[in-house]
MDTraj code that builds the backbone (N, CA, C; nanometers):
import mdtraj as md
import numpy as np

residues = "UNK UNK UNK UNK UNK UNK UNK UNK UNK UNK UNK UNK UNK UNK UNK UNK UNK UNK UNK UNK UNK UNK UNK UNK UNK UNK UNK UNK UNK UNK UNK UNK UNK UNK UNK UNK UNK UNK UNK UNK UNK UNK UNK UNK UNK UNK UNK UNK UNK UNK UNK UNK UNK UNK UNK UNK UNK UNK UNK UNK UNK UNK UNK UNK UNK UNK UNK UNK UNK UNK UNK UNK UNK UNK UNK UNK UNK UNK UNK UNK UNK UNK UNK UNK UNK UNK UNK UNK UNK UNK UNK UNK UNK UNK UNK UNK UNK UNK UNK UNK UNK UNK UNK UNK UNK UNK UNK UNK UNK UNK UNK UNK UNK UNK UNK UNK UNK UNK UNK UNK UNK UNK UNK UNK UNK UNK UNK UNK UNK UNK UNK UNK UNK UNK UNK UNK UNK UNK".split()
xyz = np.array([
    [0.4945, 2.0345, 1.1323],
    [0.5513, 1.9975, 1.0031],
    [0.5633, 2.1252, 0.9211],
    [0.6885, 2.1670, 0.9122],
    [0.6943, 2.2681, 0.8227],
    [0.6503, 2.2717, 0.6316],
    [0.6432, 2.3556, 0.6037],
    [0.6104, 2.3723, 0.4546],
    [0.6236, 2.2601, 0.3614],
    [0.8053, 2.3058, 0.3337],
    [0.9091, 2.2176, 0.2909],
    [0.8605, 2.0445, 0.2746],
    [0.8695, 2.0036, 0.4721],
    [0.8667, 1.8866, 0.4587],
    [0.7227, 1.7978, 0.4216],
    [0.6106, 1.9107, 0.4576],
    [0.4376, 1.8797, 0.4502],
    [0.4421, 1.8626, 0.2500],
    [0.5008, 1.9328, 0.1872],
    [0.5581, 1.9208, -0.0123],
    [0.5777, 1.7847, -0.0141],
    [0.7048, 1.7803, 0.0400],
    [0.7606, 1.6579, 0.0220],
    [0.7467, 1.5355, 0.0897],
    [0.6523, 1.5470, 0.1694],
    [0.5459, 1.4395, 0.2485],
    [0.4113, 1.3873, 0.0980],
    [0.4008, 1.5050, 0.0628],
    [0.2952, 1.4972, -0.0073],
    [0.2709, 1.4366, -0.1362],
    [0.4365, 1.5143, -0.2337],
    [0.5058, 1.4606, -0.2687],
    [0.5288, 1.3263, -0.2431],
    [0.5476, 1.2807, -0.1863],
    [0.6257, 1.1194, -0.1623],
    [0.4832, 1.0022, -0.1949],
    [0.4200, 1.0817, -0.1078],
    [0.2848, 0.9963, -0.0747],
    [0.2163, 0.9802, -0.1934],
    [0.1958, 1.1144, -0.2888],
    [0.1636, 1.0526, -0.4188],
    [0.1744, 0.9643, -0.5036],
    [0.3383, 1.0118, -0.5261],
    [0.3685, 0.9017, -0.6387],
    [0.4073, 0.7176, -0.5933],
    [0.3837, 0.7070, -0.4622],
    [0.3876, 0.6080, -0.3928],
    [0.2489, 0.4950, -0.4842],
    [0.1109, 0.6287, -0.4445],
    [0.0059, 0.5684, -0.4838],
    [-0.0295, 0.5745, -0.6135],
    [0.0673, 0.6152, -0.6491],
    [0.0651, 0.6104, -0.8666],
    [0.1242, 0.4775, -0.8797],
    [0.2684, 0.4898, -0.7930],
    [0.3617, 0.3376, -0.8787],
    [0.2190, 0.2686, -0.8244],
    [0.1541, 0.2436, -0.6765],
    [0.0904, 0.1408, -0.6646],
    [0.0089, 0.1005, -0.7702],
    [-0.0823, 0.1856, -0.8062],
    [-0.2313, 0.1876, -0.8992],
    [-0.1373, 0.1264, -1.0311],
    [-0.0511, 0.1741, -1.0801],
    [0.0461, 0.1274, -1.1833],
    [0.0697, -0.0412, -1.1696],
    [0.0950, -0.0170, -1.0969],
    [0.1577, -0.1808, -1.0579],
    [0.0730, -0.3177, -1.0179],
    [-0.0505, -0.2171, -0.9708],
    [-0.1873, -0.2818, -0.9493],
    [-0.2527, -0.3267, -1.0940],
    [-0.2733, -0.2646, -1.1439],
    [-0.2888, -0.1983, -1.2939],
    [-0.2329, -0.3771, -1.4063],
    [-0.1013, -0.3679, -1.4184],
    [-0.0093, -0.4567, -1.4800],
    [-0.0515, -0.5865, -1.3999],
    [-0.0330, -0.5602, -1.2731],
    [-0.0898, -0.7091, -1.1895],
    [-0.1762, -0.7426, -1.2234],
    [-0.2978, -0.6775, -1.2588],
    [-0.4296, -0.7382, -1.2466],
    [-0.4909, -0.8184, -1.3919],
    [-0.3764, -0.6960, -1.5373],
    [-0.3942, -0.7673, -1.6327],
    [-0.3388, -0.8586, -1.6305],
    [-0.2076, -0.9249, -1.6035],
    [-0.1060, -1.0318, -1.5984],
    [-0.2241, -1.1943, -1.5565],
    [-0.2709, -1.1416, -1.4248],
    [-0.3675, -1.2467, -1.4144],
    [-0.4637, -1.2590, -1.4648],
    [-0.5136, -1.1583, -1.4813],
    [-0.6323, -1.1905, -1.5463],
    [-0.6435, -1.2598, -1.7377],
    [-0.4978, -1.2314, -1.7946],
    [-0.4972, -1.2498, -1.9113],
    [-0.4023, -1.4402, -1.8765],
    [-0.4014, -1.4314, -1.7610],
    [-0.3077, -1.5971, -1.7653],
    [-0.4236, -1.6768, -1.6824],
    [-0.5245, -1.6586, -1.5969],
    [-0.6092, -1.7178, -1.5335],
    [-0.7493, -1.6902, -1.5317],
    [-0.8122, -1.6077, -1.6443],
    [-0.9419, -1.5518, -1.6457],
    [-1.0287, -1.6681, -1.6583],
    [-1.0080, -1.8039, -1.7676],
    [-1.1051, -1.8704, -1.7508],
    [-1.1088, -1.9837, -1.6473],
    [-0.9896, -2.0290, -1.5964],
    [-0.9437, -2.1180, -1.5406],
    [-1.0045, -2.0646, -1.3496],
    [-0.9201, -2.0165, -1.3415],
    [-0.9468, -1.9437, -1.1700],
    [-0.9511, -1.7830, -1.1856],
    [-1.1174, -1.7622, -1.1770],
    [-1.1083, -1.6076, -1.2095],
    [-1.1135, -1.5732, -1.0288],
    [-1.0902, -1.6613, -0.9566],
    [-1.0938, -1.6387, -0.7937],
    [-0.8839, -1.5618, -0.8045],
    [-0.8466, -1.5714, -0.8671],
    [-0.7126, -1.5521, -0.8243],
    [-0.7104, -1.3827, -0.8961],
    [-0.7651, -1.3316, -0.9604],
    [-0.8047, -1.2484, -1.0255],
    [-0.8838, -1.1403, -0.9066],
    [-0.9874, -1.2118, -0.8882],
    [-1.0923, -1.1415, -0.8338],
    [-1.0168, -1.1117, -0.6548],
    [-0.8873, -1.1945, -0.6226],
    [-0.8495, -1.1528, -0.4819],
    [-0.7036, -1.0578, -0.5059],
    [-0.6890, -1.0587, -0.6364],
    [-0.5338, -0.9541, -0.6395],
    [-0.6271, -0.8284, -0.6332],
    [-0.7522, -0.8194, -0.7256],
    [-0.8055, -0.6658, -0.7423],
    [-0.8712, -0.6597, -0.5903],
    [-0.8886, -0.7293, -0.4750],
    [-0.9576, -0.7323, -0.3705],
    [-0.7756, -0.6458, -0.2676],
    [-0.7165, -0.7574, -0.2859],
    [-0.5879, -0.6869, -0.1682],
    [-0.5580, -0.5971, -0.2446],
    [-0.5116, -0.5258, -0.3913],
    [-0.4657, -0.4190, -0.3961],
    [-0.5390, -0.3153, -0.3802],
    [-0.6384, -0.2814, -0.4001],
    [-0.7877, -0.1973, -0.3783],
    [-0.7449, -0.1470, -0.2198],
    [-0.7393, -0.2799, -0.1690],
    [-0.7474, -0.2439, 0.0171],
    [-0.6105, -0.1736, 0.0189],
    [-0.4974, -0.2444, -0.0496],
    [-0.3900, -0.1809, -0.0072],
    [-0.3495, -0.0320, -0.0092],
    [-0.4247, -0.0032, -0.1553],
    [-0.4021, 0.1385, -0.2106],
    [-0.5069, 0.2170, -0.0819],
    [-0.5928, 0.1861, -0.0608],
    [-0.6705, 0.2575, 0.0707],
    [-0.6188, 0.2628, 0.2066],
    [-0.5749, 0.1431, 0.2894],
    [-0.5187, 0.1758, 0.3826],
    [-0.4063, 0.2305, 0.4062],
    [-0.3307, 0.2488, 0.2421],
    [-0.1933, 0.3254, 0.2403],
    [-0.2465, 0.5027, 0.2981],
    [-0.3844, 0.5164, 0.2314],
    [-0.4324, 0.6504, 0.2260],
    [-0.4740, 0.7150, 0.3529],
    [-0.5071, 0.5726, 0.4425],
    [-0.5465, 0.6384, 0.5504],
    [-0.4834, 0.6215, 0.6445],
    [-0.3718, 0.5686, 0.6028],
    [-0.2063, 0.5999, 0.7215],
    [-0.1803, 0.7466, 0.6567],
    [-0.1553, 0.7959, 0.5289],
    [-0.1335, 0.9258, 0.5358],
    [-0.2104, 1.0303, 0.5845],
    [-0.3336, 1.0197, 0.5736],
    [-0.4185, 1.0844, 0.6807],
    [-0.4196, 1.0542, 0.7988],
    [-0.3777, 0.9820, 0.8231],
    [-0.3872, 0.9862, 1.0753],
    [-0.2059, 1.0455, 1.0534],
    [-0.1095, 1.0004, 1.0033],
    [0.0023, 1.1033, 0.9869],
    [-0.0003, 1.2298, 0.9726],
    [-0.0870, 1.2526, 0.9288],
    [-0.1146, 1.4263, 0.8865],
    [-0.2020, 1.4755, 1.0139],
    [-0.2747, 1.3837, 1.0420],
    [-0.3753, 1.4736, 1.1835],
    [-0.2826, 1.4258, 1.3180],
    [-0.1557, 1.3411, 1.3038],
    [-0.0836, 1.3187, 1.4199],
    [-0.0126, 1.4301, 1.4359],
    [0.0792, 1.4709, 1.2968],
    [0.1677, 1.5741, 1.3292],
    [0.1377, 1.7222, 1.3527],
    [-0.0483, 1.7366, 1.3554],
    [-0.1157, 1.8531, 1.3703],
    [-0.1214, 1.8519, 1.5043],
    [-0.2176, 1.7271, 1.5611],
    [-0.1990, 1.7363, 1.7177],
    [-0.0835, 1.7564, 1.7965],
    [-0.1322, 1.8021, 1.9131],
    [-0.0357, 1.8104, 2.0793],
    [0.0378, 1.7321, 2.0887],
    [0.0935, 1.6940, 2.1594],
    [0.1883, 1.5988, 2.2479],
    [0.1258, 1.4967, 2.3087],
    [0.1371, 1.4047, 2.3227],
    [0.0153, 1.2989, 2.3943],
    [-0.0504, 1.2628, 2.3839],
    [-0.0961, 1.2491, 2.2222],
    [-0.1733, 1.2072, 2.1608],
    [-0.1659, 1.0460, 2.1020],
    [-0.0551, 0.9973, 2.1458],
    [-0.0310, 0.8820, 2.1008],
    [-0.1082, 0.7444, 2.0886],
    [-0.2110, 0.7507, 2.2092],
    [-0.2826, 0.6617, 2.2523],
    [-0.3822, 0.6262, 2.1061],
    [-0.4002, 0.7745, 2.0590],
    [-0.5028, 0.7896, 1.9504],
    [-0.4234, 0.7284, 1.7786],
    [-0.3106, 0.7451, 1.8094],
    [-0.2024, 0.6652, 1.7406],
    [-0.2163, 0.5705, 1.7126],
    [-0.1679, 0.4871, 1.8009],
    [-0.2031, 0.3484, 1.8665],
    [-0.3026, 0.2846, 1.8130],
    [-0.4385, 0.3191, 1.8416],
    [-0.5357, 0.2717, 1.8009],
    [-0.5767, 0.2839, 1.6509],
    [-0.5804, 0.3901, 1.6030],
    [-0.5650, 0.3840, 1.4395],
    [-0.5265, 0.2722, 1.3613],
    [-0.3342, 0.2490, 1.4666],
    [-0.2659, 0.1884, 1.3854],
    [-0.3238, 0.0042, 1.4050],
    [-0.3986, -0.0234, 1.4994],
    [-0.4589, -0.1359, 1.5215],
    [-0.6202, -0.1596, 1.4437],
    [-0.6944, -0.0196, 1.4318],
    [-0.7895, -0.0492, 1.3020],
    [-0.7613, -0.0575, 1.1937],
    [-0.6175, -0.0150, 1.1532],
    [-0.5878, -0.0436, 0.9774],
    [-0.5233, -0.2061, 1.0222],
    [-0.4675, -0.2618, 1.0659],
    [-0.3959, -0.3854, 1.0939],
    [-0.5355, -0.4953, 1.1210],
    [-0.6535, -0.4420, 1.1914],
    [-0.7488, -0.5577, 1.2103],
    [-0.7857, -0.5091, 1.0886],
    [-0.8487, -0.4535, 1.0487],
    [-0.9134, -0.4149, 0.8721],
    [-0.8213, -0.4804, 0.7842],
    [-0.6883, -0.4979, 0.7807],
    [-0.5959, -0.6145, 0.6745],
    [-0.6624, -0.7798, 0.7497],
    [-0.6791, -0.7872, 0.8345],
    [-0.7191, -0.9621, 0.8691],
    [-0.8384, -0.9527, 0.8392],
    [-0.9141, -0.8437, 0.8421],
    [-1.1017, -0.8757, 0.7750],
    [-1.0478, -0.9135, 0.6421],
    [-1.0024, -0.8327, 0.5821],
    [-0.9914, -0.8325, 0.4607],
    [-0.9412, -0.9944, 0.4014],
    [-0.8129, -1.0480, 0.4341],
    [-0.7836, -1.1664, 0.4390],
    [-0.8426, -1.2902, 0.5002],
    [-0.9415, -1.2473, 0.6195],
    [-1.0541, -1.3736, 0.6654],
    [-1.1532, -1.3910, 0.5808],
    [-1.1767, -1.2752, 0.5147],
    [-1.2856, -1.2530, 0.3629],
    [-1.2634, -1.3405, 0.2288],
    [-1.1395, -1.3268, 0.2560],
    [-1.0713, -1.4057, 0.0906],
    [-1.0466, -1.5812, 0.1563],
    [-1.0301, -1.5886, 0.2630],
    [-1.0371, -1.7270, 0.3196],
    [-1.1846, -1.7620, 0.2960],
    [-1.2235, -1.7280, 0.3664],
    [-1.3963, -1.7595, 0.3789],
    [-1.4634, -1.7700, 0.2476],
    [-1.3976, -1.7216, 0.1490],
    [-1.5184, -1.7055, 0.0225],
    [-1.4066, -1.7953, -0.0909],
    [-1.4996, -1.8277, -0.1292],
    [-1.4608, -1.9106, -0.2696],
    [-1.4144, -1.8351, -0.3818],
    [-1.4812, -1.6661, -0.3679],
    [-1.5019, -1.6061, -0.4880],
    [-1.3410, -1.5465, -0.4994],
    [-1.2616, -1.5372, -0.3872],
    [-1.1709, -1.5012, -0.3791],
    [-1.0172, -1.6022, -0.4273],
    [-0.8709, -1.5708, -0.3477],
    [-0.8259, -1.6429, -0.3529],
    [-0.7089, -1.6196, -0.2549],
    [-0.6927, -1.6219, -0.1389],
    [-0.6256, -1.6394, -0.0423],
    [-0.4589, -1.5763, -0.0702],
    [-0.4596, -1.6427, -0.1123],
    [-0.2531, -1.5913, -0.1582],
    [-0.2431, -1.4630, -0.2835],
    [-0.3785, -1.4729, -0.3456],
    [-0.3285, -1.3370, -0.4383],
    [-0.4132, -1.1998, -0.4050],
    [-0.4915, -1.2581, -0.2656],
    [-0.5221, -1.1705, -0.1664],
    [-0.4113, -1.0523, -0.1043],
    [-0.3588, -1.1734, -0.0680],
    [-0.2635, -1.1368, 0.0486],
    [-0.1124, -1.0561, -0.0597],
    [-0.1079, -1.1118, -0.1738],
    [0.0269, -1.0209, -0.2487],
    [-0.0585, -0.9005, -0.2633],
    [-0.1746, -0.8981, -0.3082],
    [-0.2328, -0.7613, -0.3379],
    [-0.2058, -0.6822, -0.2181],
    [-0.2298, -0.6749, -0.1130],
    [-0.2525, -0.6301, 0.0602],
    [-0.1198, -0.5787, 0.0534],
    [-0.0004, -0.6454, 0.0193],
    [0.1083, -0.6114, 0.0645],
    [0.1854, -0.4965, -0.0951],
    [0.0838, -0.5363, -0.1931],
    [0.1337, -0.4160, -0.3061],
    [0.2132, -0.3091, -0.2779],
    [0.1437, -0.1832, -0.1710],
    [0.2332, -0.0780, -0.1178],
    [0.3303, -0.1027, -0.0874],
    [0.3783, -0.2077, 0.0425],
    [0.4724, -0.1927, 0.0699],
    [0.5668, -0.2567, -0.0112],
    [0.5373, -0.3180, -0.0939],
    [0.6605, -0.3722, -0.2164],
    [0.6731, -0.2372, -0.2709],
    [0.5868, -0.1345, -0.3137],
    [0.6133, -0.0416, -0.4177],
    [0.7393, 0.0485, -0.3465],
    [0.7189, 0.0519, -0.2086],
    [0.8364, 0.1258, -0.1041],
    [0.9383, 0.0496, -0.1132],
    [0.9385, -0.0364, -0.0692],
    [1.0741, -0.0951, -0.0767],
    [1.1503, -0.1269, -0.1983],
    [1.0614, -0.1307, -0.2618],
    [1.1337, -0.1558, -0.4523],
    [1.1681, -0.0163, -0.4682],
    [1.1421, 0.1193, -0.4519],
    [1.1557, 0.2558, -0.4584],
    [1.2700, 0.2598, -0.4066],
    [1.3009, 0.2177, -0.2797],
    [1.4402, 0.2095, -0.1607],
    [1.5026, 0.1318, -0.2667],
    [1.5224, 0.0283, -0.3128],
    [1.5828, -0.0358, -0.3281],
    [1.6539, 0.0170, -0.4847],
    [1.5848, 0.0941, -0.6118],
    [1.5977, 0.1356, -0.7217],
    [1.6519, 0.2613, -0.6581],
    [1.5929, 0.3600, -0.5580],
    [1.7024, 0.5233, -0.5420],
    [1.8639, 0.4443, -0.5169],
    [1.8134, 0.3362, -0.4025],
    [1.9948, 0.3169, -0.3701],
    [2.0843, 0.2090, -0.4560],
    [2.0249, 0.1601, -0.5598],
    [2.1250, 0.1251, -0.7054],
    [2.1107, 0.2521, -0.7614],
    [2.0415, 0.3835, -0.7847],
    [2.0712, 0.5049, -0.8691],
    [2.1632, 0.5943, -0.7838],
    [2.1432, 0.5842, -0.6546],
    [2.1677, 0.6511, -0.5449],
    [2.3435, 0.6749, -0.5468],
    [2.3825, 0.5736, -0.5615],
    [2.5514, 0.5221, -0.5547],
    [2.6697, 0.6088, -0.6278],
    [2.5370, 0.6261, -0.7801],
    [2.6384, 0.7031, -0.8384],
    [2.6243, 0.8543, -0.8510],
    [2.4811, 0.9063, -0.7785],
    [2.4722, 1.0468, -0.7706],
    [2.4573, 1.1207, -0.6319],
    [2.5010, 1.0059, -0.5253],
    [2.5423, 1.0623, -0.3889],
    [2.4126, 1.0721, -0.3105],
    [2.2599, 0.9970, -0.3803],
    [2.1701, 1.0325, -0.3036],
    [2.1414, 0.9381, -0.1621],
    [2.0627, 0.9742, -0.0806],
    [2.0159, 0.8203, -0.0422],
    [1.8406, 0.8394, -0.0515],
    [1.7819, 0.8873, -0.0510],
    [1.6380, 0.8861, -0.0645],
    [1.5251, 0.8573, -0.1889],
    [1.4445, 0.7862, -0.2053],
    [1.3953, 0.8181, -0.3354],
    [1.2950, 0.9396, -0.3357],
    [1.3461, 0.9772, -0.4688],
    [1.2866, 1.1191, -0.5119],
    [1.2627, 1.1439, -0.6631],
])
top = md.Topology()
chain = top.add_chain()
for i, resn in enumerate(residues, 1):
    res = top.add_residue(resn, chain, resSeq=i)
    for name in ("N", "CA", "C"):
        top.add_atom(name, md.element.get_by_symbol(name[0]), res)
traj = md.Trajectory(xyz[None], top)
């Protein structure tokens, strides 16, 4: 990974985990100021999946960063990473099933926070994108 793209890897990855924490942030008051006395379980599982989400976002950018350091053939080690962050999302969601304290569905929007923050990013560069020739968000 050259210079350039290791910036703008780095770059990217940041402000990824800003909109998240941001967005986590607004989520968590939203519920908590519409369901605090009623179901503080719906509360207590958005700050549970976004927490996880903002972390396992972090530690896909770290095995990315020690993938593109390693050799060739390293994939196997790939592989498996990418199956401890994927079983670590079903602990996480068998947790919010299993417990009362939680709440199953605002578990699971929290979990998926990141990748809304990406695709809402994709989706805002390419309505800005159109009229200044880009395609990436930046």
């Amino acid at each position: 990974m050259g210079q350039v793209e290791k910036d703008d890897f780095d770059k990217y990855s940041r402000k990824v985990m800003v909109y998240s924490a941001a967005l986590a942030a607004v989520g968590a008051v939203a519920v908590f100021a519409t369901t605090h006395h009623s179901k503080p379980e719906l509360f207590a599982g958005f700050c549970l999946g976004s927490v996880f989400s903002m972390l396992r976002w972090r530690l896909l950018i770290l095995e990315l960063k020690r993938f593109a350091r390693s050799p060739s053939g390293r994939a196997g080690h790939y592989l498996r990473s990418f199956f401890i962050r994927y079983g670590l999302t079903g602990a996480v969601i068998a947790v919010s099933i299993a417990s009362a304290a939680f709440s199953p569905v605002t578990t699971v929007i929290g979990v998926f926070l990141v990748n809304a923050v990406i695709i809402g990013g994709q989706v805002v560069a390419g309505l800005r994108g159109r009229a200044k020739g880009q395609e990436t968000w930046e």
